[in-house]
N, C-alpha and C positions, 0 to 999 in steps of 0.2 A: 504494500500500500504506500502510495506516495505523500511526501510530508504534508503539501498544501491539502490534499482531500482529508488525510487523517487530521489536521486543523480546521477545516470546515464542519468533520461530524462532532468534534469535542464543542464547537460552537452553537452548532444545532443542538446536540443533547445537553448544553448547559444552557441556551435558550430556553427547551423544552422543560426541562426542570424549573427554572426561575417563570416562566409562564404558568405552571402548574401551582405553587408557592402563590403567586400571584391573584388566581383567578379563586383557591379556595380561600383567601384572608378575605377577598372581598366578596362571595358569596355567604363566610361566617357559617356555613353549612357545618352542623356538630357531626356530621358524618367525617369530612376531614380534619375538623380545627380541633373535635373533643373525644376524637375518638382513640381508646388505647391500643388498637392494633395500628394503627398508622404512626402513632409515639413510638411504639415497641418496633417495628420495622425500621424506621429510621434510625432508634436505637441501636440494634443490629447491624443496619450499615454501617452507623458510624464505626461502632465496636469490632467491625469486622477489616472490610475495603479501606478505608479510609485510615485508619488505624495501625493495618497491616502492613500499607503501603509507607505509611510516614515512618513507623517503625522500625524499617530496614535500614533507612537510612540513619537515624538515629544511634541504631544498634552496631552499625558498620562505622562510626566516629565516636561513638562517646561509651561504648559497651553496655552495660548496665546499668545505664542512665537509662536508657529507654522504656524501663518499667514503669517509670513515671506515667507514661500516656499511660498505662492500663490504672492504674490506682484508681484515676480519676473517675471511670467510668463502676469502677467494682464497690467505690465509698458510693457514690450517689445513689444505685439503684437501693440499697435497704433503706438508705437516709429518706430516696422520697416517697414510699410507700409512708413512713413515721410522718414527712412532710405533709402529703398528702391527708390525713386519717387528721391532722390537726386543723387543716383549713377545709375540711369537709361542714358543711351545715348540719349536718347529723350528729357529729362526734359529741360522744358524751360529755365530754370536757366543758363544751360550751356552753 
């Protein structure tokens, strides 16, 4: 694949992405904005692709600095269920 076409598709699909982003903030539809399978998926990307990729390079200059990026993601998930369960309207606490 040639560089310029392979720069056109990373454009298009980071277009198509940011248009998606786009069109569910302003339709506020709880189907994308509040729904935990579309959190958790993107969760997942993040924790996975994105993650994976930065990773290596990290891991290839600085060793075991690179755990860093995972902590991040492995504190927050127990933290925001507790977050969560406190800014609920339900929560007995309130």
């Amino acid at each position: 694949m040639s560089s310029p076409l392979l720069l056109i598709l990373v454009i298009l699909y980071l277009g198509l992405l940011f248009f998606i982003a786009y069109w569910a903030e302003k339709r506020k539809s709880n189907f994308w904005v509040n729904n935990p399978y579309i959190y958790a998926l993107s969760l997942a990307v993040y924790c996975s692709a994105w993650t994976y990729y930065g990773s290596i390079g990290v891991a290839a200059n600085q060793g075991l600095e690179y755990l860093a990026i995972y902590i991040g993601p492995v504190i927050i998930i127990p933290a925001w269920i507790y977050i969560n369960s406190k800014n609920h309207p339900n929560f007995p606490g309130k």
